[in-house]
BASEVO-922987 format. One record per residue (C-alpha): residue number from 1; residue in one letter; x, y, z. Coordinates in nm, 4 decimals. Example, Ala and Ser with C-alpha at 12.3 -4.5 7.8 and 13.67 -1.06 7.14 Angstrom:
BASEVO-922987
 resi resn       c1       c2       c3
    1    A   1.2300  -0.4500   0.7800
    2    S   1.3670  -0.1060   0.7140
end
This chain:
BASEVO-922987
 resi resn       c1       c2       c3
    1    X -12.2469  -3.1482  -2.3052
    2    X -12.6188  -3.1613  -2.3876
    3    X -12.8818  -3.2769  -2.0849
    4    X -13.1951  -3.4020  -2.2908
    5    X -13.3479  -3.3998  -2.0420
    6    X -13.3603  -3.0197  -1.9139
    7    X -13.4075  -2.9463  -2.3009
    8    X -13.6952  -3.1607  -2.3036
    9    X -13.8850  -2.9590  -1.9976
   10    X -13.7724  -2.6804  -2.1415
   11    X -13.9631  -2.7685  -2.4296
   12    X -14.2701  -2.8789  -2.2702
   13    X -14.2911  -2.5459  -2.1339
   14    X -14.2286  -2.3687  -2.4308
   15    X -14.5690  -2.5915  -2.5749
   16    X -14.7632  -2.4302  -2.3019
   17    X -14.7874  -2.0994  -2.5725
   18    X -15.0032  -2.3501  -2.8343
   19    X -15.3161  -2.5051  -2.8173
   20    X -15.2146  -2.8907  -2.7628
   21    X -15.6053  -3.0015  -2.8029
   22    X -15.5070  -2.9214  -3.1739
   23    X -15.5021  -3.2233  -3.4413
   24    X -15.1919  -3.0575  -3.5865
   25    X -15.0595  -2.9274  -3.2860
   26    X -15.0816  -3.2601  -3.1290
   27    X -14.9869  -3.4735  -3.4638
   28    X -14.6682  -3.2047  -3.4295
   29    X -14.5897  -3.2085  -3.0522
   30    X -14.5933  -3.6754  -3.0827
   31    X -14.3643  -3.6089  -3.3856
   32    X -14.0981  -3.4467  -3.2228
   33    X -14.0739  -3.6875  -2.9888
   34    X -14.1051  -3.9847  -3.2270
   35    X -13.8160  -3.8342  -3.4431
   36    X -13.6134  -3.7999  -3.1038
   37    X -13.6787  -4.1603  -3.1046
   38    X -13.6062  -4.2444  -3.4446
   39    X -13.2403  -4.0621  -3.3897
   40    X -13.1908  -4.2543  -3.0938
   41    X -13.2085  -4.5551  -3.2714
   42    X -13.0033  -4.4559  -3.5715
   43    X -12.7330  -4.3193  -3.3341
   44    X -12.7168  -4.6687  -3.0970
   45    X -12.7032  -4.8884  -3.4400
   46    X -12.4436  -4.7102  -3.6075
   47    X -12.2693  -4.6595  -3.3244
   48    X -12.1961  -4.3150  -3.2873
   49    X -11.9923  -4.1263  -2.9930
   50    X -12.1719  -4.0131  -2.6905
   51    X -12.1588  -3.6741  -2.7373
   52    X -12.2679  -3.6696  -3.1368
   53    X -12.5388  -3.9156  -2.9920
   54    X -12.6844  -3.6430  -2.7162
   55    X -12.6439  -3.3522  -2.9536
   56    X -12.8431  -3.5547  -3.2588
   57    X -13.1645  -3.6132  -2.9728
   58    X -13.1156  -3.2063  -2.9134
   59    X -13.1432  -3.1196  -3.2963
   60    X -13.4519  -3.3940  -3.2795
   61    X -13.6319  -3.2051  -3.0398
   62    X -13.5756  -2.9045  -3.1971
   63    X -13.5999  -2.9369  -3.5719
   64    X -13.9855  -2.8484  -3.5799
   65    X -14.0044  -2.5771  -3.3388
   66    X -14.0732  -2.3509  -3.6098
   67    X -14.3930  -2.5314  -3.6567
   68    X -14.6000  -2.5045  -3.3948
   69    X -14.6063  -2.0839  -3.4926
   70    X -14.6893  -2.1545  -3.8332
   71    X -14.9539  -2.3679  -3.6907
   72    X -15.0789  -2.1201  -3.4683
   73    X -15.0513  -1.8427  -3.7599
   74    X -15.1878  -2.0557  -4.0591
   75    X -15.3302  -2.3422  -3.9735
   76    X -15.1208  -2.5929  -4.2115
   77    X -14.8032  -2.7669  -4.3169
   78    X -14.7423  -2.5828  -4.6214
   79    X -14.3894  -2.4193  -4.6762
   80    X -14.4568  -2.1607  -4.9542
   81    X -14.6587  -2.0208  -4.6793
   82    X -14.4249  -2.0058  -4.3956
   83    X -14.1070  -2.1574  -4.4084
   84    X -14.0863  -2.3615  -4.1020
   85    X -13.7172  -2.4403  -4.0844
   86    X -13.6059  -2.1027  -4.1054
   87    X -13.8390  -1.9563  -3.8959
   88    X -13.6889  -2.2036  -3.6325
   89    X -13.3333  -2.0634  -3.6889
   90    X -13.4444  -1.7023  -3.6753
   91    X -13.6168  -1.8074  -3.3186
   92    X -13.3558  -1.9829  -3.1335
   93    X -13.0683  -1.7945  -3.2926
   94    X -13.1531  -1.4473  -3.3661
   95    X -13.3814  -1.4713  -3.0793
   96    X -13.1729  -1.6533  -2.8333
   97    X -13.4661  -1.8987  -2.7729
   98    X -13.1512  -2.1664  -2.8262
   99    X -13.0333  -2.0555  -2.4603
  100    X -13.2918  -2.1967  -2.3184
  101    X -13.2106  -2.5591  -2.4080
  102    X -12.8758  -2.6071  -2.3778
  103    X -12.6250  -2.3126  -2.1983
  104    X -12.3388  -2.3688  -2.3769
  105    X -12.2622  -2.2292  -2.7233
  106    X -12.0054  -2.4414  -2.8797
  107    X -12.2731  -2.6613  -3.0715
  108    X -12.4701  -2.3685  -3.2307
  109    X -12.3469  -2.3628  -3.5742
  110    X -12.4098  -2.8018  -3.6451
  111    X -12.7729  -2.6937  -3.4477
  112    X -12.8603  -2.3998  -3.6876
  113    X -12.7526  -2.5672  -4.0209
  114    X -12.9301  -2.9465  -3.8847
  115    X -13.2406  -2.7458  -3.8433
  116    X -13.2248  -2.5077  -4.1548
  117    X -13.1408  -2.7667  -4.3759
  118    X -13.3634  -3.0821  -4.2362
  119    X -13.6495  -2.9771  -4.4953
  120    X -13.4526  -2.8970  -4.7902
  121    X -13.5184  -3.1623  -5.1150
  122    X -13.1371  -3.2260  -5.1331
  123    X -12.8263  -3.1112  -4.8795
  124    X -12.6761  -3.0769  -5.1768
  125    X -12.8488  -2.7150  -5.1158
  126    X -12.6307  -2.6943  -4.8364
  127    X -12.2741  -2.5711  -4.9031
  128    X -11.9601  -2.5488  -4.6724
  129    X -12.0739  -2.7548  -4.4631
  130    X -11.8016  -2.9468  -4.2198
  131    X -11.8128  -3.3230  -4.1769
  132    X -11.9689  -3.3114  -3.8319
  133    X -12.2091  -3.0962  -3.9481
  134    X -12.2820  -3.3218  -4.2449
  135    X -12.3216  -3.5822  -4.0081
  136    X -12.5996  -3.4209  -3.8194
  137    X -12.7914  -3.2982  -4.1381
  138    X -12.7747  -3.6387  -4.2265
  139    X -12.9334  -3.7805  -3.8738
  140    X -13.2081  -3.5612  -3.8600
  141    X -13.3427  -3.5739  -4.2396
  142    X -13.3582  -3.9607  -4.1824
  143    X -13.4989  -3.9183  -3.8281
  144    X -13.7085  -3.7017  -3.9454
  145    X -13.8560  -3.8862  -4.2530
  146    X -13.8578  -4.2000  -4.0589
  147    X -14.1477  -4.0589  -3.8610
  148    X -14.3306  -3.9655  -4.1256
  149    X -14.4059  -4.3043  -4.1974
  150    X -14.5229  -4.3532  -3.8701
  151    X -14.7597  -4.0135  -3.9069
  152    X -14.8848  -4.1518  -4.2313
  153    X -15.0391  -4.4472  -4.0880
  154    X -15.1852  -4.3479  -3.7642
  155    X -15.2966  -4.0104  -3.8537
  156    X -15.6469  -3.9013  -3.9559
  157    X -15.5828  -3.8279  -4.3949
  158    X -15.8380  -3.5620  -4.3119
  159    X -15.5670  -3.4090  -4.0784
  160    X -15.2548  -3.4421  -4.2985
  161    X -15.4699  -3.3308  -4.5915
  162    X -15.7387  -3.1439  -4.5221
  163    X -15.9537  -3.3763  -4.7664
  164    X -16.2084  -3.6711  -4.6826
  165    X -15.9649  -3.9915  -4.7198
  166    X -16.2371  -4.1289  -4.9204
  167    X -16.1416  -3.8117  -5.1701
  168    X -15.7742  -3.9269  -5.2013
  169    X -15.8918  -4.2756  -5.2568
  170    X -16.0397  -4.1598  -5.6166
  171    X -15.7474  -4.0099  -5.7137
  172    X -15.4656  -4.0927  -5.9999
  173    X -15.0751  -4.0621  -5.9751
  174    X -14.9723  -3.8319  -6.2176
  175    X -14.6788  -3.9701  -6.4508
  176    X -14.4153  -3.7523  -6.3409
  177    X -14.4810  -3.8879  -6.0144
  178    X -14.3959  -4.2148  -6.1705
  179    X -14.1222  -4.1228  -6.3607
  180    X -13.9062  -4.0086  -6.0288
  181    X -14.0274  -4.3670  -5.8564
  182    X -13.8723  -4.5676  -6.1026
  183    X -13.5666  -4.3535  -6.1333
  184    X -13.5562  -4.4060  -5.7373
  185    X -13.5566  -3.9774  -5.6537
  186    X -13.7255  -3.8218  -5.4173
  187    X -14.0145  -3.5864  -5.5263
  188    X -14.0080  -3.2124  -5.5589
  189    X -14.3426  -3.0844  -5.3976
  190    X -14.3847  -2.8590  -5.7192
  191    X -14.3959  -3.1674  -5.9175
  192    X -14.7128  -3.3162  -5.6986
  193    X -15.0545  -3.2835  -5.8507
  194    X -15.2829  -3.4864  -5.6417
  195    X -15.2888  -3.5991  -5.3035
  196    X -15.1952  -3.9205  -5.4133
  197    X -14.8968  -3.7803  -5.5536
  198    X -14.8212  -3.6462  -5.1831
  199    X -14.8786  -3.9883  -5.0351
  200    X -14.6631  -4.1567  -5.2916
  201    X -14.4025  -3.8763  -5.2532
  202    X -14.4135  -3.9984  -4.8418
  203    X -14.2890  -4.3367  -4.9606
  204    X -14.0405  -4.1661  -5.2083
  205    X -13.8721  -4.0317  -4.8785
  206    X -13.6461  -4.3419  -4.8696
  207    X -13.4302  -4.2718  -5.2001
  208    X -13.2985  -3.9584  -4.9557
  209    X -13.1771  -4.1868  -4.6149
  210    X -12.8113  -4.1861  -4.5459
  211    X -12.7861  -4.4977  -4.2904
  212    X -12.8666  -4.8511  -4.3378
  213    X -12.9956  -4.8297  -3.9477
  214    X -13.2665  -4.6241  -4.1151
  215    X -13.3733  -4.8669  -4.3903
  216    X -13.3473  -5.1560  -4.1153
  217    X -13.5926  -4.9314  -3.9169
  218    X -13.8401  -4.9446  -4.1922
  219    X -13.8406  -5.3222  -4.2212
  220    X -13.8827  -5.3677  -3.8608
  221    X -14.1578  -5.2400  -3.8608
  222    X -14.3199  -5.3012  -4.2215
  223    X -14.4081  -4.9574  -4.2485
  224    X -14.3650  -4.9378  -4.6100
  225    X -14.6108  -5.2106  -4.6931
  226    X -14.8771  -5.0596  -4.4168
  227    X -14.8265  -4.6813  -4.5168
  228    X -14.9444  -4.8531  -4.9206
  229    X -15.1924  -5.0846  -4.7539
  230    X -15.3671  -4.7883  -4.5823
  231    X -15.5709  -4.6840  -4.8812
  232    X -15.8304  -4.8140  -5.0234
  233    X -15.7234  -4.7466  -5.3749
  234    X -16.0747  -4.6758  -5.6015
  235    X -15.8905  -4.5870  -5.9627
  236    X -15.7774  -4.9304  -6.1279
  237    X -15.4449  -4.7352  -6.2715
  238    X -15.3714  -4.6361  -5.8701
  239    X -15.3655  -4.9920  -5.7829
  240    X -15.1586  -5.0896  -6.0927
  241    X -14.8637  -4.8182  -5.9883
  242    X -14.8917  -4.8209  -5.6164
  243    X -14.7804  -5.2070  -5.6685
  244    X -14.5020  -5.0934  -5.8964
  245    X -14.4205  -4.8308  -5.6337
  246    X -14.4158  -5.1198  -5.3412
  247    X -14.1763  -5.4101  -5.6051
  248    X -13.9337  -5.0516  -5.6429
  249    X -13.9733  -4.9479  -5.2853
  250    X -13.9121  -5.3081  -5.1354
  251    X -13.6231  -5.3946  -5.3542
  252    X -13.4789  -5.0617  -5.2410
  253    X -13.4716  -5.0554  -4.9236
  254    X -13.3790  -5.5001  -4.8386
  255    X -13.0693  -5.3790  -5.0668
  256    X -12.9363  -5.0726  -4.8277
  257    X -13.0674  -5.2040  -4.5138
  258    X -12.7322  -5.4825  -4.5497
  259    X -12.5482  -5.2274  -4.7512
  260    X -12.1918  -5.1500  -4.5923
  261    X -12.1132  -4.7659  -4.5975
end
């Protein structure tokens, strides 16, 4: 069985490595936590068992680990860099870092594929995967992009982007961008153009949640609505299709929140 608990001071001593004073360390280190919370919730409202319910808050606390090196190598979020999920397998798995969070083995193969796969545009990149293992995919890519709603409105732009907010503010939506919004699919990060395009890809994160625990955990706390309301949106044709984007967005997610699975 999974103690959280141990994992999680085993984890605040692995953190002693990386420079926490760091805006993207830090932003990082509060999102782990934040997703932990975000499966918590997901697990209590659908009601899964105990022990699927401990071992989703372990894959939480784990899913980024692979971050914090990239971090401390590159300096940014970018994937075609350093591939941040993998790395994390290859550490706690070819390295054995995974022994020292939890002692028993028995949950290693749902841990590696949760973490390899929470990044991936579509687990339909994943294949053979069991049902339990499906299962935990699915809690951690919600989990996961759950949080980044959170990040996107209490984080510095400057930090998530590396650009003056007031930058992003000027900026258009390309049509492609568009084009996946209104066929309600998430957004390939080849397609983005602009930093706008990233921010409205952010909100596009909700045509990919599995639970209707995550959709109510969006409404609860209005985050769609605040994430759009964030910028101050200079270009005319921005304003025009980021309240397109919240009608789409809205409609979405009051339909799945209620939706029976």
């Amino acid at each position: 069985m999974v103690n959280i608990d141990y994992a999680k001071h085993q984890f605040e001593a692995y953190l002693q490595d990386y420079d926490r004073t760091d805006d993207k360390i830090h932003l990082k280190e509060i999102h782990t936590y934040a997703v932990l919370d975000a499966a918590d919730e997901i697990c209590r409202e659908e009601g899964f068992c105990e022990e699927d319910h401990q071992l989703a808050l372990l894959i939480a606390l784990l899913h980024d680990i692979g971050r914090f090196e990239q971090l401390k190598q590159f300096h940014s979020f970018q994937d075609n860099v350093f591939n941040h999920a993998d790395f994390g397998v290859k550490a706690l798995f070819a390295d054995h870092l995974i022994e020292t969070f939890i002692p028993d083995r028995q949950y290693d193969e749902i841990i590696k594929k949760a973490i390899k796969y929470h990044s991936v545009y579509s687990l339909s990149q994943a294949e053979g995967l069991t049902s339990r293992e499906l299962l935990h995919c699915q809690i951690i890519r919600d989990a996961d992009k759950l949080d980044n709603f959170r990040v996107k409105e209490t984080e510095r732009v400057e930090t998530i982007f590396d650009t003056p907010k007031e930058q992003v503010e000027w900026e258009l939506i390309t049509p492609r961008i568009m084009d996946a919004v209104r066929a309600r699919k998430c957004i390939l990060s080849k397609e983005r153009v602009t930093h706008m395009d990233c921010w409205v890809s952010y909100l596009a994160f909700i045509f990919d949640l599995n639970f209707p625990a995550s959709f109510r955990w969006i409404l609860k706390r209005d985050y769609l609505n605040r994430n759009i309301d964030r910028m101050n949106y200079q270009n005319p044709g921005t304003k025009r299709d980021m309240e397109e984007i919240r009608e789409i967005c809205n409609t979405f997610i009051q339909k799945k929140a209620w939706a029976p699975q």
